[in-house]
N, C-alpha and C positions, 0 to 999 in steps of 0.2 A: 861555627862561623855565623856571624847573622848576617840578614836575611840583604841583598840589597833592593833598590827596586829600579825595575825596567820600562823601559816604553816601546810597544810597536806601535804600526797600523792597526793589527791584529793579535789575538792571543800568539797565534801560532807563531807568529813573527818576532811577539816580545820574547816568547821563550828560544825561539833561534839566538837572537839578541844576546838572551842569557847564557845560552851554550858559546856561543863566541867569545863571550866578555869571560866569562871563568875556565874556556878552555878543557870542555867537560863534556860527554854527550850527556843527553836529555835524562836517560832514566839513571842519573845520579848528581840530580838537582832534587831538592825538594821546592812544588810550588806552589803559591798562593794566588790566586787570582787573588787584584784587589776593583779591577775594573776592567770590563768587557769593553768600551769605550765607545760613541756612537758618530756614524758615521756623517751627521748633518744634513743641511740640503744646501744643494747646487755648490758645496765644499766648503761651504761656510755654519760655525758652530760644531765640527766636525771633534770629537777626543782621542784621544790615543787612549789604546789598551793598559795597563798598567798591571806588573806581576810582582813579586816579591820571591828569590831566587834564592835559595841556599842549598851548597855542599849538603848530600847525605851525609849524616856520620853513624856511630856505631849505634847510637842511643837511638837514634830516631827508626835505625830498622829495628830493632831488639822490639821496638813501642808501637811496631805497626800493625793493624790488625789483621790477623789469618785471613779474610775475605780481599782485603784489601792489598797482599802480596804474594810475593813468587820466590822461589830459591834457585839462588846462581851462587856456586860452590861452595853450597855452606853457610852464606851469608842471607839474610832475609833485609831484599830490597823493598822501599817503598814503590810502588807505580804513583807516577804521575796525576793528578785530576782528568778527568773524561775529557777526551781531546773536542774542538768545537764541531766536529762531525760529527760527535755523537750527541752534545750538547743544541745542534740545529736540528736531529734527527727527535729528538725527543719535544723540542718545541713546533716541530711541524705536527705531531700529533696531537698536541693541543688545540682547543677551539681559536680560531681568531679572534682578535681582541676587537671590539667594535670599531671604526672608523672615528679620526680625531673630526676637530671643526672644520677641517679644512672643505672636507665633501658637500658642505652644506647641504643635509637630506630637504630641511624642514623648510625651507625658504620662503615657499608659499606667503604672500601678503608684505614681503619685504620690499623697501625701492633696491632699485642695482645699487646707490649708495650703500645702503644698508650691508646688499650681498657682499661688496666687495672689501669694504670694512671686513667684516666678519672671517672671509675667506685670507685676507691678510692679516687679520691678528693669526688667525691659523698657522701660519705658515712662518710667522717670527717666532710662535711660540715651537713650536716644532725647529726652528734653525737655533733656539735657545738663545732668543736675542728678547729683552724684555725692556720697549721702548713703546709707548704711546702713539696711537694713527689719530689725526685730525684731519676731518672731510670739508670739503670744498666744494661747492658745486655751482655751477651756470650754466648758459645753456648750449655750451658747446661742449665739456667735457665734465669727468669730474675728479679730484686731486684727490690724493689721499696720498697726507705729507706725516712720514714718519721721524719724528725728532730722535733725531740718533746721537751718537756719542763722541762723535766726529772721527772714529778711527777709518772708517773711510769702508769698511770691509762692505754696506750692501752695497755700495757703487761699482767697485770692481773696477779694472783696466777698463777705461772711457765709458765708464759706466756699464756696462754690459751683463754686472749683476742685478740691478737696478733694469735694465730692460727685460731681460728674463722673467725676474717675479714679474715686470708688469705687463708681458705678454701673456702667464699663467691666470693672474686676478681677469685678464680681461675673459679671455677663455673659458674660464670657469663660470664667470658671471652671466658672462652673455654666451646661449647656447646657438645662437643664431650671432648671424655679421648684420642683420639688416636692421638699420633705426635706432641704431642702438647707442649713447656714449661714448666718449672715445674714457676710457680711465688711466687715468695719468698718477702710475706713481713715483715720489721725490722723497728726498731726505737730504735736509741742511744746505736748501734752495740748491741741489747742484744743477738741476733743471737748467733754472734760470742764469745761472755763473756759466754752464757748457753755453747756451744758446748766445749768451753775449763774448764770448769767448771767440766763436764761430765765426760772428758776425765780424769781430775785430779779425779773424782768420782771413774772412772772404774779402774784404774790403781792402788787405794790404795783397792779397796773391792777385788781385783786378787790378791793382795800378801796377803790379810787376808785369800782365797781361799786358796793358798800355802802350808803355815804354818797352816792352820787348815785342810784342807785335806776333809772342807765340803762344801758345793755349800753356797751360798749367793743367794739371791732374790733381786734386786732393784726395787722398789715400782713403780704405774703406770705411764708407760709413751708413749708419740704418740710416731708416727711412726718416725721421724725424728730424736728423741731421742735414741730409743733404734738402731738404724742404729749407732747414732756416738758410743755407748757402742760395737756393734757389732766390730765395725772395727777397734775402739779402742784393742781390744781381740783379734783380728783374726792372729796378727803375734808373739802371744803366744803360743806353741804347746801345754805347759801342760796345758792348759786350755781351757774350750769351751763356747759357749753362746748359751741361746734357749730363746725364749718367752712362757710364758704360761700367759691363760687366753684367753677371746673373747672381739672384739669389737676395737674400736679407741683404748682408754687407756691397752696399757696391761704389765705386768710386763717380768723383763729381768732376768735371774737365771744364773748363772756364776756357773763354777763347773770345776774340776779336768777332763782332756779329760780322761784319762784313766778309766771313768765310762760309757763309750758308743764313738761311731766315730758321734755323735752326728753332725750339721751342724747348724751355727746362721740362726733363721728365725728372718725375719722382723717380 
């Protein structure tokens, strides 16, 4: 029979895979790794394992070598390849491999521009995404806009991959909070499209405040978000903005000022 091929998460998984699909236990498959598969970062650029599964038959045990099998009644079975416990077992004895770009040892003499460049090409290259960072800089923050491909993948649900890495670049760059740039990063201006987005958001949920004379809640959002609703608001008098809730995500409540001198919190 030849060979087919399979996908897990994992080795161990594509070869269950395999045992279900041909309706076979394990040690009367013959298998081939063809890829171990890697697991990406923060889920993105992630592979699947991939195997190549075939029925033992008589030729391939008769072929197989003394060291390499075992007798069950008469017949000489292949075993399987070194399961990935033994395969991580054998790579934990190995030296580590030195650390990618992402660590930035050698920094020294760099601007945070530079750092954070650097720390994000790191980290595409590593999510196996191979797209160009152009830097920006002024003097309140500094951009670092990745021209993407437009499949949408470093964005993420309302952007949230897209804040991730740029909560990591910032972190990395800066090992202190104090004086430091804010580093801002985008791809295929969604920045700018969420922030006017927002703003057309905040401006139609204040006139429904208006005319209905009751607060509105919008749903959670970081801190970057509910700032542009805040400021959106703020040259509104009959109106006010607060946050409630705890944590990164939290919701923005819009309401009538004449119900407290209330003041927008980030």
């Amino acid at each position: 029979m030849e060979g087919m091929e399979i996908e897990g998460k994992t080795i161990d998984e594509a070869i269950e895979n395999a045992c279900n699909t041909l309706q076979v236990p394990r040690e009367k498959l013959n298998i081939e790794i063809v890829s171990e598969g890697t697991p990406g970062f923060l889920g993105m650029g992630a592979k699947k394992a991939l195997i190549r599964a075939s029925l033992l038959t008589i030729d391939m045990e008769l072929d197989t070598p003394i060291g390499r099998s075992e007798s069950k009644g008469g017949v000489r079975t292949s075993q399987t390849p070194a399961a990935p416990e033994e395969r991580r077992e054998r790579m934990a004895s190995q030296p580590a491999a030195a650390p990618g770009p992402v660590s930035s040892p050698a920094d020294d003499g760099r601007t945070a521009a530079e750092k954070a460049k650097r720390i994000l090409d790191g980290l595409l290259k590593l999510m196996q995404i191979d797209s160009p960072v152009v830097v920006e800089e002024t003097e309140e923050a500094i951009t670092l806009s990745i021209r993407g491909d437009g499949s949408g993948l470093l964005i993420g649900k309302r952007g949230q991959n897209l804040d991730a890495i740029q909560y990591f670049v910032n972190k990395a760059t800066h090992r202190s909070p104090n004086g430091h740039k804010m580093i801002i990063i985008d791809t295929e201006d969604y920045r700018k499209r969420r922030e006017e987005s927002l703003v057309a958001l905040a401006l139609r949920l204040g006139e429904k405040v208006k005319k209905t004379k009751k607060p509105v809640t919008v749903g959670h959002m970081n801190a970057h978000d509910r700032r542009v609703i805040h400021l959106a608001m703020q040259n509104d008098a009959s109106l006010t903005t607060k946050s409630r809730g705890e944590g990164e995500y939290r919701k923005i409540l819009i309401l009538p000022a004449r119900r407290g001198p209330d003041h927008a919190e980030a």
